[in-house]
DSSP file (Angstrom, degrees, kcal/mol; ACC not computed):
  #  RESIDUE AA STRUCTURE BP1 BP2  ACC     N-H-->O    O-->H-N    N-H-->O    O-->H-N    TCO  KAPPA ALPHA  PHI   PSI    X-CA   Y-CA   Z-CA
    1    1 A X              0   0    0      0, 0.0     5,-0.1     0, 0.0     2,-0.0   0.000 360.0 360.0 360.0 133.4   17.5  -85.5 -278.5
    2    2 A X     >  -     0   0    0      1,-0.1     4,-1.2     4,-0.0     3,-0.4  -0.396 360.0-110.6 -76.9 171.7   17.8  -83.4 -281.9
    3    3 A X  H >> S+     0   0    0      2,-0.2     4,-3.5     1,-0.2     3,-1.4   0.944 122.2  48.4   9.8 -97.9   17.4  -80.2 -282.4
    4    4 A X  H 3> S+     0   0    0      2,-0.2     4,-3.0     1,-0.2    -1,-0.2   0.803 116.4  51.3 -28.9 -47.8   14.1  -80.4 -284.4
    5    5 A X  H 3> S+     0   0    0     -3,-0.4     4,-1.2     2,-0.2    -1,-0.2   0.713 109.4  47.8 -48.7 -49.8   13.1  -82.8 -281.2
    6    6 A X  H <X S+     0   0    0     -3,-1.4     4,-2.2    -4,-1.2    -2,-0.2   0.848 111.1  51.5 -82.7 -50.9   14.3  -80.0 -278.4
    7    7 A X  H >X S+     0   0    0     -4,-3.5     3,-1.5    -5,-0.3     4,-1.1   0.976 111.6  48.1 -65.1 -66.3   12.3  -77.2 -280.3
    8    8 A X  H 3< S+     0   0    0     -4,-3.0    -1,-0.2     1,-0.2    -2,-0.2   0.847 107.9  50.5 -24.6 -53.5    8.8  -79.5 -280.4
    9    9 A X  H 3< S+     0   0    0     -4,-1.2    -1,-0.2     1,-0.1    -2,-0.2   0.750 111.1  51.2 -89.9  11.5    8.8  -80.5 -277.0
   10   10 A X  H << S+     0   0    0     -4,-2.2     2,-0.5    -3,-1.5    -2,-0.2   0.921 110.6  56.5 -61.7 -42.9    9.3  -76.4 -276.0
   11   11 A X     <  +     0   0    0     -4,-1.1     2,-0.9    -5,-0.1    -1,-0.2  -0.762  64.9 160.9 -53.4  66.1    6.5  -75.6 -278.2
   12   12 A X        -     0   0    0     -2,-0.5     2,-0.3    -3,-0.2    -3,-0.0  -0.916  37.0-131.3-128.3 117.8    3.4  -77.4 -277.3
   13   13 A X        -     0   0    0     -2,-0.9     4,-0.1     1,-0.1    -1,-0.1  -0.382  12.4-152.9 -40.9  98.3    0.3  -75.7 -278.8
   14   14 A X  S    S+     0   0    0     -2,-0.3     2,-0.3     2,-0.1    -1,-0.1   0.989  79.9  41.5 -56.5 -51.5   -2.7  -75.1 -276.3
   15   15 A X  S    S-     0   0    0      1,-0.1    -2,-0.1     0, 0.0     2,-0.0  -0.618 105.5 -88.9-107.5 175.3   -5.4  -75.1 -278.4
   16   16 A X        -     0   0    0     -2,-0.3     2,-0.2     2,-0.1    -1,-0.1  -0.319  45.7-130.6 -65.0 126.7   -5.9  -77.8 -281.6
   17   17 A X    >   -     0   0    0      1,-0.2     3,-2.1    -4,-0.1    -1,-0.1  -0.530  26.4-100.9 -89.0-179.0   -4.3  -76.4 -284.8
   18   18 A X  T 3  S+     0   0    0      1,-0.3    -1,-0.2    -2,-0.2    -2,-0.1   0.417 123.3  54.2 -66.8   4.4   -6.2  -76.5 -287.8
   19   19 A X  T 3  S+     0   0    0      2,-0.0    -1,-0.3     8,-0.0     2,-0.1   0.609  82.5 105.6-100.8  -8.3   -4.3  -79.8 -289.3
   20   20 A X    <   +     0   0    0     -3,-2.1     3,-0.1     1,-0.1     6,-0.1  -0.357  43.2 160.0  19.8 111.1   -5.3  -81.3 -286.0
   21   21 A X        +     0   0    0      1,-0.9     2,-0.2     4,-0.2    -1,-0.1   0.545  56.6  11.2-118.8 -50.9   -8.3  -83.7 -287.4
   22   22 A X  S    S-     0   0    0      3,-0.1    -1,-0.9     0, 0.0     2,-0.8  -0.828  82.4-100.7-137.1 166.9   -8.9  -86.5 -284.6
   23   23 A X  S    S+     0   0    0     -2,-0.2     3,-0.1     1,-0.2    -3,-0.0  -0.900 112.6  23.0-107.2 123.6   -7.9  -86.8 -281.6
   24   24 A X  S    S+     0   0    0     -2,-0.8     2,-0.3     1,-0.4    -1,-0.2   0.116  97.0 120.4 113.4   1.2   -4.7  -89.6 -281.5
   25   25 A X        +     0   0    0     -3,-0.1     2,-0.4     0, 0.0    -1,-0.4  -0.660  41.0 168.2 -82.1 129.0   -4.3  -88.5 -285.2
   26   26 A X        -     0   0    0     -2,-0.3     2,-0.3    -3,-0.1    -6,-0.0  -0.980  44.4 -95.5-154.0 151.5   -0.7  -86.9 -285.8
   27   27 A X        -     0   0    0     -2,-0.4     2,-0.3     2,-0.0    -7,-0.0  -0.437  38.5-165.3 -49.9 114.9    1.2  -86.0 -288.8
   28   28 A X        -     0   0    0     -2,-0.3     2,-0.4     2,-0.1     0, 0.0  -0.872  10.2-145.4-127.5 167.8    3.6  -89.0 -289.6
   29   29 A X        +     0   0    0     -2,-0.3     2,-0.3     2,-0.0    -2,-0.0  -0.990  27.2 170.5-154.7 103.2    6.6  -88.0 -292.3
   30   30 A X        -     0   0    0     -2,-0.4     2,-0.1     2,-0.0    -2,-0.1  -0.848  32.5-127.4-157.2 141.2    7.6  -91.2 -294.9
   31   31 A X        -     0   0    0     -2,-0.3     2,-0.4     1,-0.1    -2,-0.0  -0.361  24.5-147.6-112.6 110.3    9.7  -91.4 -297.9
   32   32 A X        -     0   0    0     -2,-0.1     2,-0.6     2,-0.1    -1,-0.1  -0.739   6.0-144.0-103.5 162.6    7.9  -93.0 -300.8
   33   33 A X        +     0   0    0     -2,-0.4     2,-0.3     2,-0.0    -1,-0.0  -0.745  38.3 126.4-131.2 109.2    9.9  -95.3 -303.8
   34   34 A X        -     0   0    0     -2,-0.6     5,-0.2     3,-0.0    -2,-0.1  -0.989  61.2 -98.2-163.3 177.2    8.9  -95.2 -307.2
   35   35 A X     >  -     0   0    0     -2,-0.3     4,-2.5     1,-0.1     3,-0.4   0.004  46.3-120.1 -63.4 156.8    9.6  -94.8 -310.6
   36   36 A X  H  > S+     0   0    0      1,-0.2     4,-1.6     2,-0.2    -1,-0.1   0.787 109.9  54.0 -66.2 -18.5    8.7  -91.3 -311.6
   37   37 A X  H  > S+     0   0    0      2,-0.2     4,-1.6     3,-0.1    -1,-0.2   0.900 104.0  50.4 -55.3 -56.6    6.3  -92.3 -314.0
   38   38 A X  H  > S+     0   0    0     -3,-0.4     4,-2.1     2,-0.3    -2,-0.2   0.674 114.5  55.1 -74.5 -46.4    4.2  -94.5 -311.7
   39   39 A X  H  X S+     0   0    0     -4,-2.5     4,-2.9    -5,-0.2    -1,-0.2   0.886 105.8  48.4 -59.6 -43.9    4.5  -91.1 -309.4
   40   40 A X  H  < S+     0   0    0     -4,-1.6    -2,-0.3    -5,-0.3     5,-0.2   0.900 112.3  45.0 -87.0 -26.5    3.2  -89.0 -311.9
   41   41 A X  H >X S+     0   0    0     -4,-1.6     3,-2.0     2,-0.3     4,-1.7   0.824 110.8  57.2 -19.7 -66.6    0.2  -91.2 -312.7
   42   42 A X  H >X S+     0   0    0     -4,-2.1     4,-2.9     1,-0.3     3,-1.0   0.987 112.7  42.1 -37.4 -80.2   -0.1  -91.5 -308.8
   43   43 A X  H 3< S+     0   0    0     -4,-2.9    -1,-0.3     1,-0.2    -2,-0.3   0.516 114.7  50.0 -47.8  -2.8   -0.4  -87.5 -308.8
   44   44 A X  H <4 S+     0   0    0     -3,-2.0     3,-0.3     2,-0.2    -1,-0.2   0.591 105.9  50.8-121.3 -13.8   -2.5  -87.3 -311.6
   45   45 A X  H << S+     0   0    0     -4,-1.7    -2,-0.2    -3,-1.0    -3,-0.2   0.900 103.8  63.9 -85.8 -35.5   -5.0  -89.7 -310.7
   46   46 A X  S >< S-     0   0    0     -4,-2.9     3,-2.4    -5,-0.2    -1,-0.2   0.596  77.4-173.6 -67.4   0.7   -5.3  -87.8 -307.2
   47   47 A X  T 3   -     0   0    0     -3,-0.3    -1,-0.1     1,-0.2    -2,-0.1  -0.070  68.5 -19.4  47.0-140.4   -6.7  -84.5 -308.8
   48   48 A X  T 3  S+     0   0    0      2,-0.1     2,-0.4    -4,-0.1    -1,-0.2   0.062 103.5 113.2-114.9  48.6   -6.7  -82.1 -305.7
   49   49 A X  S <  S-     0   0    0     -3,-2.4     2,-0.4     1,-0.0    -3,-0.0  -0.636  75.3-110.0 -72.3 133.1   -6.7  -84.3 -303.0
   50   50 A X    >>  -     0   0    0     -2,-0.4     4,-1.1     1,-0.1     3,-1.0  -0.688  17.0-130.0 -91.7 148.1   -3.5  -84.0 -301.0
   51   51 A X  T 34 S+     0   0    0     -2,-0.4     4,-0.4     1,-0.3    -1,-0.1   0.328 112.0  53.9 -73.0   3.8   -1.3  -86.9 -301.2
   52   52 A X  T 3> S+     0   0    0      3,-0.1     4,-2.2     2,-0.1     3,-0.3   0.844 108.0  53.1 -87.6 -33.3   -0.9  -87.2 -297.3
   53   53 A X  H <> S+     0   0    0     -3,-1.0     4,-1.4     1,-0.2    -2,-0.2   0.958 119.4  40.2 -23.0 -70.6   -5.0  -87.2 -297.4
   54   54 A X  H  X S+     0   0    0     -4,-1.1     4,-1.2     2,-0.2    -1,-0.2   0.836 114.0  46.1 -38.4 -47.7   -4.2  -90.2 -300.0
   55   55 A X  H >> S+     0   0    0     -4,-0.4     3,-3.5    -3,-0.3     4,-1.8   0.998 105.1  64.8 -72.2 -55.8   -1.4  -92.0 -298.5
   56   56 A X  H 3< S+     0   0    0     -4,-2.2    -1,-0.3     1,-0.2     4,-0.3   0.520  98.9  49.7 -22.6 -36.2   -3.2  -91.9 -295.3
   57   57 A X  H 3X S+     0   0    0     -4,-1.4     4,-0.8    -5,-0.3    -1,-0.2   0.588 107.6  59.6 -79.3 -25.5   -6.1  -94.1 -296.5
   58   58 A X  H <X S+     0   0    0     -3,-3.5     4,-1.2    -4,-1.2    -2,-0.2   0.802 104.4  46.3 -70.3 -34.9   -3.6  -96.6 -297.9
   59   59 A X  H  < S+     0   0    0     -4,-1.8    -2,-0.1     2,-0.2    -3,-0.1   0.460 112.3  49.3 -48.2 -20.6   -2.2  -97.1 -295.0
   60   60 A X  H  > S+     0   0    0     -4,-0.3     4,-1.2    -5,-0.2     5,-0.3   0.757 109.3  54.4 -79.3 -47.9   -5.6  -97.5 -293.2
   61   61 A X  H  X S+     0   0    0     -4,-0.8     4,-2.4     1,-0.3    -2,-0.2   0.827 107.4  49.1 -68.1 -27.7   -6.6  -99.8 -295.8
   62   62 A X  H  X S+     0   0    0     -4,-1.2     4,-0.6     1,-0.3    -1,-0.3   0.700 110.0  53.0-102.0 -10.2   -3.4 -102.3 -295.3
   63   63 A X  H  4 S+     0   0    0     -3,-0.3     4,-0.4     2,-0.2    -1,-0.3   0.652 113.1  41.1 -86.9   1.0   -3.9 -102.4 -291.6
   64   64 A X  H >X S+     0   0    0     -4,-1.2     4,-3.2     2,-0.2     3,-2.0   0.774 113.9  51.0 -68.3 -62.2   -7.5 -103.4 -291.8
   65   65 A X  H 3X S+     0   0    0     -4,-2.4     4,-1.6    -5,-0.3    -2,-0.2   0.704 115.6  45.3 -60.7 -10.5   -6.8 -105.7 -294.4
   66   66 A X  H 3X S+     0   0    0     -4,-0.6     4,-2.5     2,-0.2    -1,-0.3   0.608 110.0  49.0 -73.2 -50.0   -4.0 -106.9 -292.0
   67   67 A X  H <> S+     0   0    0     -3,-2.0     4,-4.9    -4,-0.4    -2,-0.2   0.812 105.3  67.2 -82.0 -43.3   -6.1 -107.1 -288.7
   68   68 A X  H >X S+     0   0    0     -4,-3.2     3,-0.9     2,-0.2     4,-0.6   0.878 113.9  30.8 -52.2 -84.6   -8.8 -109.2 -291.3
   69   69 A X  H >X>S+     0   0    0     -4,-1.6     4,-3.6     1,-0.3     3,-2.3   0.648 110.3  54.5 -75.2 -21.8   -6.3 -111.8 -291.4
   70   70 A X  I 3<>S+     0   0    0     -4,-2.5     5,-0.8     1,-0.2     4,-0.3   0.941 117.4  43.3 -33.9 -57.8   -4.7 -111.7 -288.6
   71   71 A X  I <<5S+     0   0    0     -4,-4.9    -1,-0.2    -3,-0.9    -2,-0.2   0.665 114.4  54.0 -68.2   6.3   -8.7 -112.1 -287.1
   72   72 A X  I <<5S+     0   0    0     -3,-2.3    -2,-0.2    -4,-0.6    -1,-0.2   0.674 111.0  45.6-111.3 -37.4   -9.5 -114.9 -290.0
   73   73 A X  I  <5S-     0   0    0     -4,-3.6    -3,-0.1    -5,-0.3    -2,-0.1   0.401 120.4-107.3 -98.2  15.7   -6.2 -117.1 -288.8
   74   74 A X  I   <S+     0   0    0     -5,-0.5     2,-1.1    -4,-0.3    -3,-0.1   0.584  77.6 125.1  98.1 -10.4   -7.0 -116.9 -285.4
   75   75 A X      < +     0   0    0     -5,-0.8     2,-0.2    -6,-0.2    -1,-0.2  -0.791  43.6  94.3-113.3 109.3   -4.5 -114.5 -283.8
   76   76 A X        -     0   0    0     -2,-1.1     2,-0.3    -5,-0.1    -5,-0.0  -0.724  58.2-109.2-144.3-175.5   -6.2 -111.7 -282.0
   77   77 A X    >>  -     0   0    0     -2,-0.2     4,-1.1     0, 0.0     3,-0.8  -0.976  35.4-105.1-124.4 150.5   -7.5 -110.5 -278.9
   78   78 A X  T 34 S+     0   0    0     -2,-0.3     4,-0.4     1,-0.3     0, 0.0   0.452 124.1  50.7 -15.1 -37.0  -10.7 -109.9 -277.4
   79   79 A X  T 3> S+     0   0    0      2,-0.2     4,-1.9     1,-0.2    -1,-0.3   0.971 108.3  53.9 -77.3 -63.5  -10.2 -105.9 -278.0
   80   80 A X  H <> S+     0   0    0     -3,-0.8     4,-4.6     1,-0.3    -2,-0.2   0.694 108.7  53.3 -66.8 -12.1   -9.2 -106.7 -282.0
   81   81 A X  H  X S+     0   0    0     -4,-1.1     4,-1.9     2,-0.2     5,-0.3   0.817 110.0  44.4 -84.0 -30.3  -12.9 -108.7 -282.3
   82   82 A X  H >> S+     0   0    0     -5,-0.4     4,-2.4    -4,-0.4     3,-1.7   0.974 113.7  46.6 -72.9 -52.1  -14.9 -106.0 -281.1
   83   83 A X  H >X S+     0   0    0     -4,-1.9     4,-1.9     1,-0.3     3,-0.6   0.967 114.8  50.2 -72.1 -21.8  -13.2 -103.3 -283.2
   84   84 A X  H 3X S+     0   0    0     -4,-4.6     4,-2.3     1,-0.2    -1,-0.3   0.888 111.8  51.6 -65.5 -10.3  -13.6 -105.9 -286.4
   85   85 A X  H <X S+     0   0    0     -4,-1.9     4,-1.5    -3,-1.7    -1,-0.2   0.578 111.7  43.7 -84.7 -14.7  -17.2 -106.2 -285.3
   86   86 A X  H <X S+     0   0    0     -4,-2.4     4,-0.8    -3,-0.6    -1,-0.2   0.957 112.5  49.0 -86.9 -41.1  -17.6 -102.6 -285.3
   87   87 A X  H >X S+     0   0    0     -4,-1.9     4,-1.9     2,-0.2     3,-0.9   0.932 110.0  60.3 -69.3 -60.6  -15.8 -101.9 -288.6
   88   88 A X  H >X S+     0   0    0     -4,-2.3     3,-1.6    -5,-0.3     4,-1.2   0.869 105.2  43.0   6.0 -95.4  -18.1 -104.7 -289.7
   89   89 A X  H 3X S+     0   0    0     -4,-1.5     4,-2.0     1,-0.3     5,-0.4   0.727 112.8  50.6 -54.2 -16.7  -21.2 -102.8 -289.0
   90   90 A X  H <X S+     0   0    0     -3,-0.9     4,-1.2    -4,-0.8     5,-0.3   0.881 111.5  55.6 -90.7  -1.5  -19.9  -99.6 -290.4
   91   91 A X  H <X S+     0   0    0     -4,-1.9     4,-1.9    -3,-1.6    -2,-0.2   0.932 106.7  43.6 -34.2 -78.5  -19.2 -102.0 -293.1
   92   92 A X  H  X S+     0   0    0     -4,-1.2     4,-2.0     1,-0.2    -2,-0.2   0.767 108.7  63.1 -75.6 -42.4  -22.6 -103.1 -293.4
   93   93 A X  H  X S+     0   0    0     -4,-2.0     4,-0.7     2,-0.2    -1,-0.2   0.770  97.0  51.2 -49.5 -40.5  -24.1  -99.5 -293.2
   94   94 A X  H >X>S+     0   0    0     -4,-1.2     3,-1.9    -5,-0.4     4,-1.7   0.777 109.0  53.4 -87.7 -55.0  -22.7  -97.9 -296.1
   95   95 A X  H >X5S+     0   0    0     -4,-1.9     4,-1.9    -5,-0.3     3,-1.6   0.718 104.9  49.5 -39.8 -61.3  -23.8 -100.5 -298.2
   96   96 A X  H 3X5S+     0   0    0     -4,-2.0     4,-0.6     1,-0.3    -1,-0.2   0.639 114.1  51.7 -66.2  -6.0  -27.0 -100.4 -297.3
   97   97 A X  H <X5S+     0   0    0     -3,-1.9     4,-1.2    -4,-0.7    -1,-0.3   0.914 107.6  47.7 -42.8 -73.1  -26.5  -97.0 -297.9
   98   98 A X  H <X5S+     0   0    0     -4,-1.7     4,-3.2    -3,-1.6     5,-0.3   0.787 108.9  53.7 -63.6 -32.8  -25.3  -97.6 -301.0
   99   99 A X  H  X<S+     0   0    0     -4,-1.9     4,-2.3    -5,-0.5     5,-0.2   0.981 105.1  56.3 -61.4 -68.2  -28.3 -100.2 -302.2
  100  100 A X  H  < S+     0   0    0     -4,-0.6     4,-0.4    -5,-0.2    -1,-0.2   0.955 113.0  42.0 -46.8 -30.4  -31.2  -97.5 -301.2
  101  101 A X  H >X S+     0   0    0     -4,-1.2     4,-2.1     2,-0.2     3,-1.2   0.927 118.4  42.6 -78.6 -48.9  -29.4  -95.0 -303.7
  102  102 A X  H 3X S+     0   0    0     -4,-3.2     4,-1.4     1,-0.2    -2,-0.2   0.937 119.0  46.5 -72.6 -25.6  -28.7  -97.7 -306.5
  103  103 A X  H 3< S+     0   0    0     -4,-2.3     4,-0.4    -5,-0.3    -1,-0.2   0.438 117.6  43.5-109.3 -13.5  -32.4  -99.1 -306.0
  104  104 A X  H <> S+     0   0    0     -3,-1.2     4,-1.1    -4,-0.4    -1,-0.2   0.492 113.2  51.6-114.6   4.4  -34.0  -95.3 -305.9
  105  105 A X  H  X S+     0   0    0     -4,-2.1     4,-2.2     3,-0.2     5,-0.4   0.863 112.0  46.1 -88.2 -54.3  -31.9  -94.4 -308.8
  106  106 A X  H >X S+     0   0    0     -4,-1.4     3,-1.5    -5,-0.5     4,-0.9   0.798 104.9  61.3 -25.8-104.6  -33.3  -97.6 -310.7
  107  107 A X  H 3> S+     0   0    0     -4,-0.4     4,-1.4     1,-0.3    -1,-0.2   0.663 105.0  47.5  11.4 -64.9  -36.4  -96.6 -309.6
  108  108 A X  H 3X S+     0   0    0     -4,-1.1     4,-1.3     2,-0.2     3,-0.3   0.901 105.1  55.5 -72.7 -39.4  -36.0  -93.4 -311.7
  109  109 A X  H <X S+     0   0    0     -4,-2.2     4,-1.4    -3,-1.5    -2,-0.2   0.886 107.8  52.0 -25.0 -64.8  -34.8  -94.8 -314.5
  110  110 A X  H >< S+     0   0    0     -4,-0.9     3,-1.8    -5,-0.4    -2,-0.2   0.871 113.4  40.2 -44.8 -59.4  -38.0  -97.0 -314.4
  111  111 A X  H 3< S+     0   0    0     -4,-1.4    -2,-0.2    -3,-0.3    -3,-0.1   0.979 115.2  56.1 -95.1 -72.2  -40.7  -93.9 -314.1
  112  112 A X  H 3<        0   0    0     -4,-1.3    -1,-0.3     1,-0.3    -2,-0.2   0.607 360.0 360.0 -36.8 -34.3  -38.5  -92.0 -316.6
  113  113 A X    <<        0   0    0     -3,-1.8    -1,-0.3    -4,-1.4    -2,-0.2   0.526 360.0 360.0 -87.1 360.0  -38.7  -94.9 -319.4
């Protein structure tokens, strides 16, 4: 056990600290590679989100999109069909979100012309 390792498990925080978001949500620490250009681009398009905020959502996005095929070629389990049927519906709820808002901004557009 390292150092870093030994010192962590001495330290174990009672109540949640404030980077603490969800619970089974933890800090994870990886090395990205690319040209520096492609980086600064990266940063510049993220304005002042922080870029674990960011990375974090790519990472969400390629294990759904991962668990889709996996559940489209057949290899799942019982667990992974319920949560795609839940991610589904939350699916299907922000659109229909998104439709009442494009359909009452239309709407205004009409009255307005």
């Amino acid at each position: 056990m390292g150092r870093r390792s030994r010192q962590r498990a001495q330290v174990q925080p009672t109540e949640p600290t404030p980077t603490t978001t969800a619970p089974g949500r933890r800090d994870r620490m990886a090395r990205v590679q690319v040209s520096d250009d492609v980086w600064s681009e990266f940063r510049a398009g993220a304005g002042k989100r922080p870029i674990s905020e960011l990375l974090g959502e790519l990472v969400t996005r390629e294990v759904e999109r991962h668990r889709s095929r996996r559940v489209r070629d057949g290899r799942f389990d019982d667990h992974e069909v319920v949560d795609a049927i839940e991610r589904a519906r939350e699916q299907q709820a922000a659109l229909e979100a998104i439709v009442v808002r494009l359909e009452a901004l239309r709407a205004g557009v009409r009255r307005d012309s």
